[in-house]
C-alpha positions, 0 to 999 in steps of 0.5 A: 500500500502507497498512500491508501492505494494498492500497487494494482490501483496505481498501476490502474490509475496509470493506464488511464493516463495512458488513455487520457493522454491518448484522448487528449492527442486525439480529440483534445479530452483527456480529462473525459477519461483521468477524472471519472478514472480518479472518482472511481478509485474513491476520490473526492470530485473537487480533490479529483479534479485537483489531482487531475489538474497536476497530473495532465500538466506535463501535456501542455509543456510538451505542446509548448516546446513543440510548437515554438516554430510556430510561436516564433515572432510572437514573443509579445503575444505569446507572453501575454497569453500565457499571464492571463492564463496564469492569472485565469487558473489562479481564479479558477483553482480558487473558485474551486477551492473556496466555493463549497464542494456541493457547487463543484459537484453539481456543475461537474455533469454540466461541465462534462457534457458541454466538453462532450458537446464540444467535441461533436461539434468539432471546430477544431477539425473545422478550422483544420478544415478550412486551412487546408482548402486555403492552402490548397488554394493558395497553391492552386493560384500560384501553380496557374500565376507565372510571376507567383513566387516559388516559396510561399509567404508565411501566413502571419498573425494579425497585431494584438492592437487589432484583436477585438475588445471581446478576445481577451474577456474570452481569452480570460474565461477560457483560462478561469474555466480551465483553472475550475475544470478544463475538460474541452478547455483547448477546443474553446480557446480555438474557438475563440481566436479562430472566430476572431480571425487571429490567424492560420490554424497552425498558429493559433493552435500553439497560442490555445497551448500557452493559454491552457498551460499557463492555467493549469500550470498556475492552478496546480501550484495553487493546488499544491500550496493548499494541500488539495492534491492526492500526489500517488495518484496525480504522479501516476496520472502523469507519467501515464499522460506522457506515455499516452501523448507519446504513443498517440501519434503512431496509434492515431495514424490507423483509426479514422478520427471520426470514431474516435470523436464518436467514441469520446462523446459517447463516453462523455454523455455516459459519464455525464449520466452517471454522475448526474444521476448520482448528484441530482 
């Protein structure tokens, strides 16, 4: 016994990590899978969910070493992002805190079907979408245009001076909600910037990155001070992300993204019974 929990039950809670860190490089919900995976084994919702906070938050790092090509040029963007992210996540980790434990228990079931509704909907892969009939384009004008240049202009990200006044009010809440929870937290940064027209997917994808690190790395310091962290199992819950993220890609290469989207909504709308059951 570690800390309460049997070798089995650690080695459980791993490899949901695995499959949170694989959900989270598929379809963008890990926590759809490593917090009812944390409740399971008896923890507490607002200490799970605390616990889960800490143990996906090496994910985000690796998304932000990964995609500094991408960052490259928005130094004041990307610093901007990232303290209101800090900034975002301290407030949610205290909403969660200081709110009584009831609040969270009864919002959770609501947080995890709009995460899962998220997911349906698919903006991500809408965007993902639409940059890629935009390039197509691109290359279809330059291929038929004799003076076109042989290299492509990099597509760049508009000026922060030209952002309009709503971006970064969204920008905070994304932050504040993954801070409180987080689940589909990426997904709706992506939606924000892409409906403010900050730039090509592939760039603003990296900016959702910072913003959501920048939250949950400054929730899980908020977390750790106040005790509220189940660290077997938030230990565990990490190295297991990171074998999940690690594996994701070569796994992901062989399922069509639609099943597995289906597969995550449906266990989100399975879930969010089950715990709405149990709350209401």
């Amino acid at each position: 016994m570690i800390a309460g929990f049997s070798i089995t039950s650690l080695l459980l809670i791993l490899l949901a990590g695995i499959g949170a860190g694989f959900v989270g490089y598929a379809v963008g919900a890990s926590s759809l899978v490593s917090y009812p995976a944390l409740l399971a084994f008896g923890i507490p919702p607002v200490l799970a969910n605390a616990s889960n906070t800490v143990g996906v938050v090496g994910t985000g790092i690796g998304g932000v070493m990964g995609a500094r090509k991408e960052l490259k040029g928005q130094a004041v963007r990307s610093i901007t992002y990232v303290v209101i992210g800090a900034f975002g996540g301290v407030a949610g980790a205290f909403l969660l805190l200081k709110l009584d434990p009831s609040v969270f228990e009864f919002a959770a079931p609501v947080l995890i079907l709009l995460s899962s509704l998220i997911i349906a909907i698919n903006p991500r892969g809408r965007m993902q979408a639409k940059q890629a009939a935009a390039d197509a384009t691109a290359q279809l004008k330059r291929a038929t245009t004799p003076t076109a240049p042989h290299r492509p202009p990099e597509q760049l990200v508009q000026p922060m001076s030209q952002d309009s006044w709503w971006v970064w009010l969204g920008v905070a809440a994304v932050a504040i909600y993954s801070g409180y929870f987080g689940a589909g937290a990426g997904t709706l940064a992506l939606a924000v910037l892409d409906a403010a027209k900050i730039g090509p997917f592939h760039k603003i994808n990296a900016l959702k990155t910072l913003i959501g690190t920048g939250a949950n790395i400054s929730a899980s310091v908020v977390f750790i001070i106040q005790g509220a962290v189940d660290w077997p199992a938030a230990i565990m819950l990490c190295i297991g992300c990171f074998i999940g993220g690690y594996i994701a890609l070569s796994i992901t290469r062989k399922i069509p993204a639609n099943i597995m989207r289906a597969a995550a909504v449906i266990a989100g709308i399975i879930l969010t019974i089950d715990l709405g059951l149990k709350t209401y």
